[in-house]
Structure formats: C-alpha cells, structure tokens
Backbone as ProteinMPNN parsed JSONL, in Angstrom:
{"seq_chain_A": "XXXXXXXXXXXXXXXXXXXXXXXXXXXXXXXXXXXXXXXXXXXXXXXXXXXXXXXXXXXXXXXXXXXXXXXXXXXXXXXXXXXXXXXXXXXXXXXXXXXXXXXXXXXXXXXXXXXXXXXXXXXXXXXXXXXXXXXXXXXXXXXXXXXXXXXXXXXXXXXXXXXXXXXXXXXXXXXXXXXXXXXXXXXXXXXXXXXXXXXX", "coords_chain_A": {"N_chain_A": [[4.824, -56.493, 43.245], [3.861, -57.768, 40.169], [5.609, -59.297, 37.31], [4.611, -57.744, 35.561], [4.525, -55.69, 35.49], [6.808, -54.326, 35.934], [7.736, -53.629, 33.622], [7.911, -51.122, 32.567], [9.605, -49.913, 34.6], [11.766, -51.473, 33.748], [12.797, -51.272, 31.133], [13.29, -48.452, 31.332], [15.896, -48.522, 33.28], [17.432, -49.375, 31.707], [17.759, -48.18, 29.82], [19.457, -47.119, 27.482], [20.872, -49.756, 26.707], [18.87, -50.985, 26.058], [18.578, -49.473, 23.56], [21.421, -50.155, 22.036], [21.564, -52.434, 21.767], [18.841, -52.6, 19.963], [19.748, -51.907, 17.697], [20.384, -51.119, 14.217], [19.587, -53.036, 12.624], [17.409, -54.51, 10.18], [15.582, -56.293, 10.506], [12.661, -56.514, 10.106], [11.957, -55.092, 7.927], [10.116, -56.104, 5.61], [7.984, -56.948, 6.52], [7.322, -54.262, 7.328], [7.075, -53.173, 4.788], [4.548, -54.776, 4.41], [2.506, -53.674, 6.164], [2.754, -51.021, 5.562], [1.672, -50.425, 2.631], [-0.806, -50.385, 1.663], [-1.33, -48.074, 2.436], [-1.652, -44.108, 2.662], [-0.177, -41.822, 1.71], [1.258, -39.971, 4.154], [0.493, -40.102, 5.447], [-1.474, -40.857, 8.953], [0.16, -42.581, 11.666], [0.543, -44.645, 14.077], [2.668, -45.365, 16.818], [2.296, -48.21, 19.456], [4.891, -48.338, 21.935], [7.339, -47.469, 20.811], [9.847, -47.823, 21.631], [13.417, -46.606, 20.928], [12.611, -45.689, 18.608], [14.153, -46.984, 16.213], [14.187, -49.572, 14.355], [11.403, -49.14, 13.501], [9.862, -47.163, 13.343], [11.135, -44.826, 12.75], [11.773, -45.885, 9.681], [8.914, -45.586, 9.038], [8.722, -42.67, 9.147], [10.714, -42.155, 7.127], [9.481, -42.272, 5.175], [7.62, -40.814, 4.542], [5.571, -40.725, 6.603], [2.964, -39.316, 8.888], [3.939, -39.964, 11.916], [2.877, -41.068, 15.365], [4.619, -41.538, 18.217], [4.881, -43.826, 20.89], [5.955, -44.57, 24.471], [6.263, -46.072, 27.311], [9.251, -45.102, 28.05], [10.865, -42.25, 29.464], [13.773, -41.806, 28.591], [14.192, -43.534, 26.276], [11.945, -41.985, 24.824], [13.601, -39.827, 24.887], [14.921, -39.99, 23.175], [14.075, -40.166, 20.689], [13.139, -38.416, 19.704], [15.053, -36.415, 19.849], [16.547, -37.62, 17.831], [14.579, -37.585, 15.338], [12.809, -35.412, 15.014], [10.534, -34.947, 13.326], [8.757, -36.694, 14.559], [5.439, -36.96, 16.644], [5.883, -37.612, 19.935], [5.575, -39.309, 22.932], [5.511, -39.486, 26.446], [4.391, -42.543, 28.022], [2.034, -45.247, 28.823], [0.883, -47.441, 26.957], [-1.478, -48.577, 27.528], [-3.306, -46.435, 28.369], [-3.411, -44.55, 26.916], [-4.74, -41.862, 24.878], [-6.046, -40.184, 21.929], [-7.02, -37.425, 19.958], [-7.623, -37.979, 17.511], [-7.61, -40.098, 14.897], [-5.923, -43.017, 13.316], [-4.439, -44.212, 10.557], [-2.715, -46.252, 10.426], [-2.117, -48.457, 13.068], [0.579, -49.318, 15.078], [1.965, -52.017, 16.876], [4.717, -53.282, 17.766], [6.423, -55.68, 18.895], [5.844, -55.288, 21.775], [3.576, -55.042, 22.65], [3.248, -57.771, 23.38], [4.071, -57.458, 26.118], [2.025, -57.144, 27.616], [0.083, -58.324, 30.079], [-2.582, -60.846, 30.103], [-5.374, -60.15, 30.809], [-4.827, -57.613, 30.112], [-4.1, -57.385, 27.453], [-6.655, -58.286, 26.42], [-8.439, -55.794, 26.621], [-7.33, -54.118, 25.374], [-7.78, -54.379, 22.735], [-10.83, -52.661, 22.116], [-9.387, -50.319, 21.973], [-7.502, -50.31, 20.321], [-9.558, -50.551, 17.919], [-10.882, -47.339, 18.287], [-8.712, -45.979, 17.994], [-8.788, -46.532, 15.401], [-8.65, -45.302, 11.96], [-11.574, -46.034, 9.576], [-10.742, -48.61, 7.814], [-7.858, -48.663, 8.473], [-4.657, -50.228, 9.382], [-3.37, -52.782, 11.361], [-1.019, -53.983, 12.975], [0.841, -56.457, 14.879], [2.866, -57.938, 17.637], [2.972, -60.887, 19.046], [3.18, -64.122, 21.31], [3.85, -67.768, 20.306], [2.001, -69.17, 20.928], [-0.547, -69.881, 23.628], [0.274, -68.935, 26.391], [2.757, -67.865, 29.225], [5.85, -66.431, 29.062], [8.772, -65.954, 30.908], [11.6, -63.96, 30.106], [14.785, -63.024, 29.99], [16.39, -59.651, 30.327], [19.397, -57.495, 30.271], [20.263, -58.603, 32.788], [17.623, -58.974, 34.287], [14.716, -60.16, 35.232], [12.298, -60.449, 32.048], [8.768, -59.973, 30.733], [6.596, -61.637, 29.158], [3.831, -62.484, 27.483], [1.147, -64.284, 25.982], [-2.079, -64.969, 23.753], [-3.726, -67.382, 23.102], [-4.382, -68.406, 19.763], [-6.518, -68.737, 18.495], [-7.852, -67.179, 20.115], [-6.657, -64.334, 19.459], [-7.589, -63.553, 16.641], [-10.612, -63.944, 17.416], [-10.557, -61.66, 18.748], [-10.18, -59.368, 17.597], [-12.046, -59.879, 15.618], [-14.247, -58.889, 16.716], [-13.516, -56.619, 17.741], [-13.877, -55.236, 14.884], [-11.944, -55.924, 12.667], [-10.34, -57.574, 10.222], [-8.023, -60.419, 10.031], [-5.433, -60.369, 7.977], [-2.77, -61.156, 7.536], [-0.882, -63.862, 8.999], [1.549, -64.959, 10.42], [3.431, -66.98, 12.084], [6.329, -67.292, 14.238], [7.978, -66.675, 12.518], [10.432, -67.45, 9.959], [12.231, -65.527, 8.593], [12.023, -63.556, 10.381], [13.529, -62.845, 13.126], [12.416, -65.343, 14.149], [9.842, -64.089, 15.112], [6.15, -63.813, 15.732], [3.398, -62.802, 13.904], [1.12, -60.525, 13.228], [-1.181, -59.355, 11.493], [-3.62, -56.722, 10.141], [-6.493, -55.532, 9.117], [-8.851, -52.984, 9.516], [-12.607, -52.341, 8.906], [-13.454, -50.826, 6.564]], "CA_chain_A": [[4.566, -56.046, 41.872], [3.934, -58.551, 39.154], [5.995, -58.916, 36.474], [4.028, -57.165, 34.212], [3.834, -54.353, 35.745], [7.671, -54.217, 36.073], [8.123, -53.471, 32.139], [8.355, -49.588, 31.997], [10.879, -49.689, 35.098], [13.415, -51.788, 33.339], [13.403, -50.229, 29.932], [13.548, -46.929, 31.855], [16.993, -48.0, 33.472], [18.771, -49.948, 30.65], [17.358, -47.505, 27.672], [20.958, -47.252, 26.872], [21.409, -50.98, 26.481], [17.901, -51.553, 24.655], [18.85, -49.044, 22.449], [22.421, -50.388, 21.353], [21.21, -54.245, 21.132], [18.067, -52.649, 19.074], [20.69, -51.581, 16.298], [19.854, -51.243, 12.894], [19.471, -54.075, 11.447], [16.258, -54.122, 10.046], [14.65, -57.682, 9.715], [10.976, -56.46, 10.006], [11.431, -54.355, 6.963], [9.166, -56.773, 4.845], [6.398, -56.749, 7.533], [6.715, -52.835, 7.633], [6.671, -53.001, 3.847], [3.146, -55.029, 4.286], [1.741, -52.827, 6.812], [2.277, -49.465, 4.974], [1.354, -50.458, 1.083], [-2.231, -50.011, 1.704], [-1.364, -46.153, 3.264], [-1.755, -43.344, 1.718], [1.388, -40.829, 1.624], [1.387, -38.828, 4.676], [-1.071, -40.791, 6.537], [-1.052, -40.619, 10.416], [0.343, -43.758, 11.792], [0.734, -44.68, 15.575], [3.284, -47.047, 17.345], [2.901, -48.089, 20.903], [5.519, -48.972, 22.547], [7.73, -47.358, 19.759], [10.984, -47.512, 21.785], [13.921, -45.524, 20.82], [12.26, -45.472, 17.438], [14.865, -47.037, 15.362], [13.834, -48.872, 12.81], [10.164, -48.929, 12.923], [9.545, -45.765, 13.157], [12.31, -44.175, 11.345], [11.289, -46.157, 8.489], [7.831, -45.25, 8.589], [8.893, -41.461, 8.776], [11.236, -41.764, 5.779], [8.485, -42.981, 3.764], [6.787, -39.486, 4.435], [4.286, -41.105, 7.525], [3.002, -38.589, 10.219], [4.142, -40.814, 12.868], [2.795, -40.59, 16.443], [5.001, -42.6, 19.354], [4.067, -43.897, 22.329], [6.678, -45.258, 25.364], [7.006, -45.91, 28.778], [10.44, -44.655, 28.834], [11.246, -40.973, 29.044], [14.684, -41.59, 28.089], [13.938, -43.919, 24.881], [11.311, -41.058, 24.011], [13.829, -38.392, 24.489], [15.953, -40.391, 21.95], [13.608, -40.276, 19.537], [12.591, -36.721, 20.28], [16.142, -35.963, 19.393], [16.106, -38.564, 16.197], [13.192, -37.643, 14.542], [12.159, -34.222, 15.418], [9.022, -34.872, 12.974], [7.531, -37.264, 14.982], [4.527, -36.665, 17.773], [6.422, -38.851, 20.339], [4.55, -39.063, 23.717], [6.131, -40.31, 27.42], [3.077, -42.632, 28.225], [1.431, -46.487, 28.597], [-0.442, -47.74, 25.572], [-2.849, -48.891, 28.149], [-3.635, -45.787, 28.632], [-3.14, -43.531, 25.858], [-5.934, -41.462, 23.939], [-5.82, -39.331, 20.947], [-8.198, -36.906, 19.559], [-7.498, -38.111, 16.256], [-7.653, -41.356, 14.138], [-5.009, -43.408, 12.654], [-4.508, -45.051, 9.317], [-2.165, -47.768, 10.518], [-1.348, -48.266, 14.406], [1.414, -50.318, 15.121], [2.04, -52.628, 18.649], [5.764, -54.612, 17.582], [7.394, -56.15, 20.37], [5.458, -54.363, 22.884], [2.109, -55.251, 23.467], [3.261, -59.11, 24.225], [4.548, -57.64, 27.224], [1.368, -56.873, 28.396], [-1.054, -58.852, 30.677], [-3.451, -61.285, 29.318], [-6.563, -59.023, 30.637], [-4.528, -55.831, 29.422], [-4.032, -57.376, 26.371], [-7.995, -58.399, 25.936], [-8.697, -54.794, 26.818], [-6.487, -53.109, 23.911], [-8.198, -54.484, 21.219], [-11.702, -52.075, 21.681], [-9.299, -48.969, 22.2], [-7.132, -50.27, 18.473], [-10.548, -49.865, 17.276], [-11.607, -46.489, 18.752], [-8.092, -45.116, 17.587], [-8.42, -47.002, 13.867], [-9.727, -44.751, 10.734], [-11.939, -46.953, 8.973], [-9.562, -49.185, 6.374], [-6.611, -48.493, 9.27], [-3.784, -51.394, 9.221], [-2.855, -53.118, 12.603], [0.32, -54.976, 13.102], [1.268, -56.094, 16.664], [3.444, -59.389, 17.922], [2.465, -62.171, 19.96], [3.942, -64.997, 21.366], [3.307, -68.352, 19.176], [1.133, -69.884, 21.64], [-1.033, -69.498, 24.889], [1.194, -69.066, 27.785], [3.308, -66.665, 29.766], [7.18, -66.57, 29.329], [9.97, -64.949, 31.405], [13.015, -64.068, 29.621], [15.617, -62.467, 30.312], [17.028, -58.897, 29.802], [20.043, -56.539, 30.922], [20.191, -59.327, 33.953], [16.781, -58.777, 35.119], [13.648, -60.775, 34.22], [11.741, -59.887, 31.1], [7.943, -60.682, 31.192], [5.938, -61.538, 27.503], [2.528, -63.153, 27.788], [0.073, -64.577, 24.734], [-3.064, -65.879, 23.829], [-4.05, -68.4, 21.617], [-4.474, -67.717, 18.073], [-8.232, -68.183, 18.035], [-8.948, -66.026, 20.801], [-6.873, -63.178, 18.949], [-8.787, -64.093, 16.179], [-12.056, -63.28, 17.923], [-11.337, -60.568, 19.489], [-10.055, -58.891, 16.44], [-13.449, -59.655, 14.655], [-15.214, -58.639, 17.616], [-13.006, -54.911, 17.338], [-13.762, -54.838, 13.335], [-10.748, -56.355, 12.068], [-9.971, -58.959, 9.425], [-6.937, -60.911, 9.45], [-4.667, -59.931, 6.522], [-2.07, -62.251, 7.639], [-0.788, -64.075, 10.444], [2.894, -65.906, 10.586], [3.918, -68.091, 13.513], [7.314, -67.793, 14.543], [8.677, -66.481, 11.178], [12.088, -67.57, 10.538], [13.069, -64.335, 8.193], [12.268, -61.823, 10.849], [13.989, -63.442, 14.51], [11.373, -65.982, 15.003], [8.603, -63.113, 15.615], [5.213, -64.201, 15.414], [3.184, -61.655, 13.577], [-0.508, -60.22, 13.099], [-1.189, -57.963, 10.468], [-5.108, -57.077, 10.046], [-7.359, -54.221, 8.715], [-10.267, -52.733, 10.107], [-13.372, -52.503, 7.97], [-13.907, -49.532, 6.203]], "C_chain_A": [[4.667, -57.239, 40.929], [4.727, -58.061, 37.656], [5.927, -57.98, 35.418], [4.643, -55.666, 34.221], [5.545, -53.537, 36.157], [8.193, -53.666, 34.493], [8.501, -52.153, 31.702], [9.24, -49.522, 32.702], [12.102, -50.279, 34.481], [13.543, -51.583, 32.062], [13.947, -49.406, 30.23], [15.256, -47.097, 32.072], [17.387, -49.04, 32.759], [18.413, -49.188, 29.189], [18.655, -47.652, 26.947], [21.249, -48.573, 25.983], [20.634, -51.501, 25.239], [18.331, -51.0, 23.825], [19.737, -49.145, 21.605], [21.822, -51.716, 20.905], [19.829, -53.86, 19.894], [18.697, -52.618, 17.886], [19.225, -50.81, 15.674], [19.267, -51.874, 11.995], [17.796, -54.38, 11.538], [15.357, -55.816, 9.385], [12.966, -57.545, 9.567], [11.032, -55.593, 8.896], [10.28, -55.3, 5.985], [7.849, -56.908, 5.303], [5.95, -55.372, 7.257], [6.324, -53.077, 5.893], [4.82, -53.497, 3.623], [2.113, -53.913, 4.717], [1.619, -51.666, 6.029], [1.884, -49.236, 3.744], [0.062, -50.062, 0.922], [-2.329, -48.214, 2.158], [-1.196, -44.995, 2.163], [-0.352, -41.969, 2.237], [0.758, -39.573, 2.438], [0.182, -39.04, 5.777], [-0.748, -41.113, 8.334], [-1.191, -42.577, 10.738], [0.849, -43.81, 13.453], [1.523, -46.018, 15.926], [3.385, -46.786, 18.331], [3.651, -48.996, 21.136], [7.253, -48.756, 21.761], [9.362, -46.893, 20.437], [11.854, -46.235, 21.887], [13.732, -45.136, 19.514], [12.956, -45.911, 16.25], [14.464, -48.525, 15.452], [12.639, -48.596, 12.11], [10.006, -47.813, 12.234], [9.866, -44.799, 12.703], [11.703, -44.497, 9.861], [10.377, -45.403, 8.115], [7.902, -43.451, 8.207], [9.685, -41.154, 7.767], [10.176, -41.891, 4.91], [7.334, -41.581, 4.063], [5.275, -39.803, 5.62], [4.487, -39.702, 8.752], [2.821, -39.387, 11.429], [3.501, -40.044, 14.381], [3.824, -41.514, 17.826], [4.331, -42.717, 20.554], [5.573, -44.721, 23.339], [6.958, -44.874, 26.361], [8.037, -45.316, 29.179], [10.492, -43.196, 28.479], [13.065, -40.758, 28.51], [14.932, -42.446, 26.61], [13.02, -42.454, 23.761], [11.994, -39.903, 23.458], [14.829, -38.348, 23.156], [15.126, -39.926, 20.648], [13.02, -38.747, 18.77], [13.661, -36.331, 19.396], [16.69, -36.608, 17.736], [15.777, -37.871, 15.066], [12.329, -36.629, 15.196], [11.152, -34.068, 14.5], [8.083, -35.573, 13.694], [6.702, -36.574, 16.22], [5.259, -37.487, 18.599], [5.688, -37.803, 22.296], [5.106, -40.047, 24.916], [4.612, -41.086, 27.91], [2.891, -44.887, 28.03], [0.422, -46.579, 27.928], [-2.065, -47.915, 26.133], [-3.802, -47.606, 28.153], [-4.113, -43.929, 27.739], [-4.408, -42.859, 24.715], [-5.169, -40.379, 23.11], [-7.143, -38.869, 20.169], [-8.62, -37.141, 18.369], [-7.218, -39.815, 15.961], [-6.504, -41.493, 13.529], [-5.23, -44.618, 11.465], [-3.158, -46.384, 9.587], [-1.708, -47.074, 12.462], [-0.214, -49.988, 14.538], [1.946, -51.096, 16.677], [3.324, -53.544, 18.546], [6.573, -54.396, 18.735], [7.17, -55.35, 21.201], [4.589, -54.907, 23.269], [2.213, -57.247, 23.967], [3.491, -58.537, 25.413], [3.437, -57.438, 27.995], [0.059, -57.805, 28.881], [-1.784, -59.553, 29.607], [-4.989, -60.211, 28.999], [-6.559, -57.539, 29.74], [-4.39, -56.432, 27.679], [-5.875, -57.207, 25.43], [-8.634, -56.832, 25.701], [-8.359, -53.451, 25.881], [-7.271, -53.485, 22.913], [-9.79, -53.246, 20.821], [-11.298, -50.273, 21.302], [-8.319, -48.926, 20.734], [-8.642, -49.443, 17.945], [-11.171, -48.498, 17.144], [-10.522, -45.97, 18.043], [-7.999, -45.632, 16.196], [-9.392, -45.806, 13.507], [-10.067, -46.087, 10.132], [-10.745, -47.048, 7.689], [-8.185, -49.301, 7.074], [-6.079, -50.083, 8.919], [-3.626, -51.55, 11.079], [-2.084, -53.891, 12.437], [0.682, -55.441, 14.784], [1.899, -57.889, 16.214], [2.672, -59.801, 18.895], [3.232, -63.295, 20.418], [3.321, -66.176, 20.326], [2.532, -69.412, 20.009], [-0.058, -69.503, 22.778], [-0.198, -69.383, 25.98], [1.874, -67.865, 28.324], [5.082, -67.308, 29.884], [8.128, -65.694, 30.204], [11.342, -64.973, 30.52], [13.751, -62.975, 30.006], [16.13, -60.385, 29.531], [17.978, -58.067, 30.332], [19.792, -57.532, 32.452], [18.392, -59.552, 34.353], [15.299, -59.414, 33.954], [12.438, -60.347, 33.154], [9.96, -60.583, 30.937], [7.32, -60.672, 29.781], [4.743, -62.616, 28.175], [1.842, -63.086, 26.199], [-1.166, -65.066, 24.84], [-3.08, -66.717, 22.896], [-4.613, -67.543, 20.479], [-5.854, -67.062, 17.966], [-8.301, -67.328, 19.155], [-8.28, -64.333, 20.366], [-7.228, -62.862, 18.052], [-10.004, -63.113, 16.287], [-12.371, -61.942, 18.142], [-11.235, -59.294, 18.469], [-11.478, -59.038, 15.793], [-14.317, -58.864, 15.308], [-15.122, -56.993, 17.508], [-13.256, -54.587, 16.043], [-12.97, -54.884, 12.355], [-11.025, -57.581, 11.402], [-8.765, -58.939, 9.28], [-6.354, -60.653, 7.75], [-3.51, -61.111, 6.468], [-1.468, -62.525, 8.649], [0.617, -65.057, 10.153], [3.666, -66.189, 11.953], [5.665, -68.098, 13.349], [8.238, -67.726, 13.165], [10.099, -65.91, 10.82], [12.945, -66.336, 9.594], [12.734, -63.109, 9.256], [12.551, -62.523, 12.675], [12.78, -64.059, 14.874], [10.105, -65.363, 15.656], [7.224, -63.581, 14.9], [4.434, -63.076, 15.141], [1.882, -61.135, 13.059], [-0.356, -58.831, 12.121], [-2.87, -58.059, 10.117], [-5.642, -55.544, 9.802], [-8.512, -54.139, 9.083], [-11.153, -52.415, 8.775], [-13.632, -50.879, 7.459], [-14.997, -49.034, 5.642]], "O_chain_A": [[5.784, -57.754, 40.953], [4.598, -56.997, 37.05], [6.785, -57.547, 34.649], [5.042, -54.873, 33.368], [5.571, -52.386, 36.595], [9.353, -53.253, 34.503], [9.224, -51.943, 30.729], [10.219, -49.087, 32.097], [13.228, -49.795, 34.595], [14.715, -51.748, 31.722], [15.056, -49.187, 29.742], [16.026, -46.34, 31.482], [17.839, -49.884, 33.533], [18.66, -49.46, 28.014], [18.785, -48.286, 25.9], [21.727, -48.544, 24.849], [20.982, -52.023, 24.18], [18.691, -51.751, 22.918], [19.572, -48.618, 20.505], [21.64, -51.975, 19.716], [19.701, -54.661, 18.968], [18.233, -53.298, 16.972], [18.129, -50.356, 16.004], [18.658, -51.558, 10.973], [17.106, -54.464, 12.554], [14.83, -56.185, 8.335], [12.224, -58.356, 9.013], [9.904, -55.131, 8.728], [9.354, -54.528, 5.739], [6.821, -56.969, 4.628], [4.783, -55.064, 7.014], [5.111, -53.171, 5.708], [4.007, -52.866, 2.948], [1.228, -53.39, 4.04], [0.493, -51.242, 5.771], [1.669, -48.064, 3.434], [-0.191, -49.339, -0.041], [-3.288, -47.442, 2.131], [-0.685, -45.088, 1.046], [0.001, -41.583, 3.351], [0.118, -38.618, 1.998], [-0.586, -38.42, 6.512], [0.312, -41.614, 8.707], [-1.993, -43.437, 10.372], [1.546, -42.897, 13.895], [1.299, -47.183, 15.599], [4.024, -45.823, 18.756], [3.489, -50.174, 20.82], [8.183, -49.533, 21.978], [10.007, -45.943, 19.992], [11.557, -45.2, 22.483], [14.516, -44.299, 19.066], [12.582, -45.406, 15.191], [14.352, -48.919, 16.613], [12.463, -48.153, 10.975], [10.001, -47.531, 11.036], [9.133, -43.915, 12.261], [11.272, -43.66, 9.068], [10.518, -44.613, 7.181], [7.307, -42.967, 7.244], [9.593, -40.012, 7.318], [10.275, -41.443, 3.768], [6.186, -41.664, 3.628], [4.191, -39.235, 5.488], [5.502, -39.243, 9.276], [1.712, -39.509, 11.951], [3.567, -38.831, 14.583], [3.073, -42.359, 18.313], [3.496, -41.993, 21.097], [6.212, -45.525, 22.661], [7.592, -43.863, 26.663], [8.125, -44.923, 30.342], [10.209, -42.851, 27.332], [13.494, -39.673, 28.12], [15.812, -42.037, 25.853], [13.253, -42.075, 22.613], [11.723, -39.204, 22.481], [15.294, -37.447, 22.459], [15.668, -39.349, 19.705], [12.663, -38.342, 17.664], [13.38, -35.931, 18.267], [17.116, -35.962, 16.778], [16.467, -37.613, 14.08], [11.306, -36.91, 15.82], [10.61, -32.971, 14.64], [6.877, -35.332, 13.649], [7.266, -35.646, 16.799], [5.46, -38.51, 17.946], [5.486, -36.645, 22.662], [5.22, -41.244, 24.652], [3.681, -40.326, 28.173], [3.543, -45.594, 27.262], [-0.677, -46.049, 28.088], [-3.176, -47.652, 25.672], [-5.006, -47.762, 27.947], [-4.721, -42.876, 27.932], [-4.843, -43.557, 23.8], [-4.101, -39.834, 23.39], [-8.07, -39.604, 19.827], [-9.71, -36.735, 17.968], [-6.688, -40.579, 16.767], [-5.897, -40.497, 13.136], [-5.964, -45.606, 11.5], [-2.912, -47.278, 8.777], [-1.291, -46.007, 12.912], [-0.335, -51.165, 14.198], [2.315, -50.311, 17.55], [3.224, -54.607, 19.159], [7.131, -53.45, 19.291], [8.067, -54.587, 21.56], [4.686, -55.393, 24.396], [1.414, -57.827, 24.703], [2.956, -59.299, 26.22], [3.67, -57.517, 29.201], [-0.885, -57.98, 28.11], [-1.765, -59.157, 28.442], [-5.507, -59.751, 27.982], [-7.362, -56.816, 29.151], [-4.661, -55.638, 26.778], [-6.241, -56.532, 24.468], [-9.287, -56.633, 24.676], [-8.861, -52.336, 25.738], [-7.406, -52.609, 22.059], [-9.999, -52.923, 19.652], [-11.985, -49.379, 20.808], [-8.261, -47.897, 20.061], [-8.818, -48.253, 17.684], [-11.893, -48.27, 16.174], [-10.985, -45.265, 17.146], [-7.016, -45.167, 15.618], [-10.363, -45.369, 14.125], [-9.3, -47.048, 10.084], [-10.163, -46.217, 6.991], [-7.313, -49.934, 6.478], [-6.768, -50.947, 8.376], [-3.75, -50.62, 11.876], [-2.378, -54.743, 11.599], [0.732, -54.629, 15.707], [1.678, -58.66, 15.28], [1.822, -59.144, 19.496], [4.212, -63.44, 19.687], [2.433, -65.821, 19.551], [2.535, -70.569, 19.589], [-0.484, -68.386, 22.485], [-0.247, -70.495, 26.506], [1.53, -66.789, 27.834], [5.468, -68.278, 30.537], [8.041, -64.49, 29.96], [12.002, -65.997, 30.34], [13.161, -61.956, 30.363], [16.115, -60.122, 28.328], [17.402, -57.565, 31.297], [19.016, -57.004, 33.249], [18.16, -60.679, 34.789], [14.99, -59.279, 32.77], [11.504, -59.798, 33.74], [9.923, -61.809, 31.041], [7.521, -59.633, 29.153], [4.869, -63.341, 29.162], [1.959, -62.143, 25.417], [-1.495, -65.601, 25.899], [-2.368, -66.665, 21.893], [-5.1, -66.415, 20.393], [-6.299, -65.953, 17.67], [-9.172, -66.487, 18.927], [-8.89, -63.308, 20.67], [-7.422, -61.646, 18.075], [-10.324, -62.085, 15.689], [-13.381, -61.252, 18.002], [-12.044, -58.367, 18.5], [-11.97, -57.962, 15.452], [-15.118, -58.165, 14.689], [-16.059, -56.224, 17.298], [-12.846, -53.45, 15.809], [-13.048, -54.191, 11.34], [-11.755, -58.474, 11.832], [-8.156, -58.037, 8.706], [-6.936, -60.793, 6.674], [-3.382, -61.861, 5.5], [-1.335, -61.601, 9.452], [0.358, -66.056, 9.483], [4.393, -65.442, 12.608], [6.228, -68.783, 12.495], [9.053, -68.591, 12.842], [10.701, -64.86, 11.044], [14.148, -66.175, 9.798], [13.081, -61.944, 9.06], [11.538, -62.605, 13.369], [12.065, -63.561, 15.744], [9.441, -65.926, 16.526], [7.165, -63.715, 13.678], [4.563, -62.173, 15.967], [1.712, -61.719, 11.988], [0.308, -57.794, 12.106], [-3.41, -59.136, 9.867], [-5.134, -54.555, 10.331], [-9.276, -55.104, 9.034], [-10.586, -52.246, 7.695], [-13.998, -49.961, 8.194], [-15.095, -47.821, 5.454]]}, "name": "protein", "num_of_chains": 1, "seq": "XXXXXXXXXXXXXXXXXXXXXXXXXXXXXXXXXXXXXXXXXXXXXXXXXXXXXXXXXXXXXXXXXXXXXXXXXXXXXXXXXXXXXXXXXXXXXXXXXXXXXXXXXXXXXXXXXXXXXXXXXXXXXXXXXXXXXXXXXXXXXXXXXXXXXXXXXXXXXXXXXXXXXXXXXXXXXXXXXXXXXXXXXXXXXXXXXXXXXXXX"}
C-alpha cells in the first residue's frame, strides 16, 4: 500500500489524538474570514476532509453556513455528528464524493495535500462540477513541488504538492481565478494557502 493510500486508516485509529492536538485554537480564522465574505448568509458550503469539524467548520456553521462535511473517518464524523447536529456530515473520500447539489464555497484545508499528485490533478474538474458559479475555493498545499513524509501519532504521515504554476493552470483550466495565494504564511502555522473563485 502506498503511503497515500494509508491516510484514512491512520486518522481512523488515532481520531482521538487528531482531535485533541486539533484543539481550538483557531489560527485560520482570517483565511476563513476571506473565504466566507463573498457568501451569502445561509449559503451551502462544503469541506472535504472536514475532520472532527472543529474549527473550520464550527465556525462556518456559527456564521449561519449550511455546511456539508466530508471524512474518511467514521469516528471524526461521528464527532461532528454529535457537535454540530446542523451539519450534512458524510463518512466518505473526497475522491470520491458527489452531490446533487452545488456549493457556494467548498473548502479542502489540510486535507487534500494528503492526496496523490494524480488524485490531486483529478480534483480540480470535480471542485468545478460541485462549484455554483461565483463559489469560493480554499484548499492547502505544500510550498513547493515534492512529496513529504511526516510524522503523526508514531506512524508516517504522507503530504504531496505541486508547483505553484501547475496549480495555477489547472485552476484556470477548472474556471477559477486566483484570489490569493500565500506561501508558507507565518500567521497561520506556516500553511501555504489558495483561495480562488470560480467565474460566475
């Protein structure tokens, strides 16, 4: 099994752990504040990979969003289940995930690095298919081309990137314009960060 493909089993058995080290503490609030200013109050918003939901997704549901989740783990989901009994929350791989319905912002933080270079190339036509025209996209990246292992709960953690320009491209190619892009930005833990709107 390649690393990659190792990513829903070891959330699955340390949910516990991700979910204490995720806390509270909320350094992407200024990102979320970007992402949701353009939204309209009550607007369906999608995050894969949306953990145990705390603080994206919390946030976004205080602020009156009809949140949908998405995550590999059935015991992060059932957290959130139990959380945030407004949200849609859904046991499931982004790769894989359809919805009959459109979203006005989808969200991919600290998730979709973990996935494959090809799987990553491959997400960007199905953002598009689930964007409403004018939708917001946010997702991380690493701050280069390459593939890292790091560490988590003992056991090796797998993150993969592309280069800038080719997410870039493929973003134009899905109907997206860059909104803004920060490398390794030292107010939110060094998270490199894509924020971009589809054309409406």
């Amino acid at each position: 099994m390649e690393e990659a493909d190792r990513i829903a089993g070891l959330y699955e058995r340390h949910a516990a752990t991700f979910d204490r080290v995720r806390g509270r503490e909320f350094l992407e609030k200024p990102w979320i504040d970007r992402f949701a200013a353009p939204l309209t109050a009550g607007a369906a918003v999608l995050d894969l990979g949306c953990g145990s939901g705390e603080p994206m997704a919390a946030s976004l549901i205080d602020r009156g969003f009809a949140v949908t989740g998405v995550d590999s783990s059935e015991t992060l989901i059932g957290l959130c289940r139990a959380r945030h009994p407004k949200g849609d929350w859904h046991v499931g791989d982004m790769r894989g995930f359809k919805s009959e319905k459109t979203f006005a912002g989808i969200l991919a933080w600290h998730s979709f690095f973990h996935l494959a270079p090809d799987d990553q190339r491959a997400m960007f036509p199905r953002f598009a298919a689930m964007a409403a025209p004018g939708a917001m996209l946010m997702f991380t990246s690493g701050p280069a081309h390459g593939v890292v292992i790091g560490r988590f709960a003992g056991e090796p953690l797998y993150h993969a990137s592309l280069d800038a320009a080719e997410y870039r491209a493929l973003l134009a190619q899905s109907g997206f314009s860059v909104v803004e892009h920060v490398v390794q930005d030292p107010d939110c833990g060094g998270a490199t960060v894509w924020l971009a709107q589809k054309a409406g």
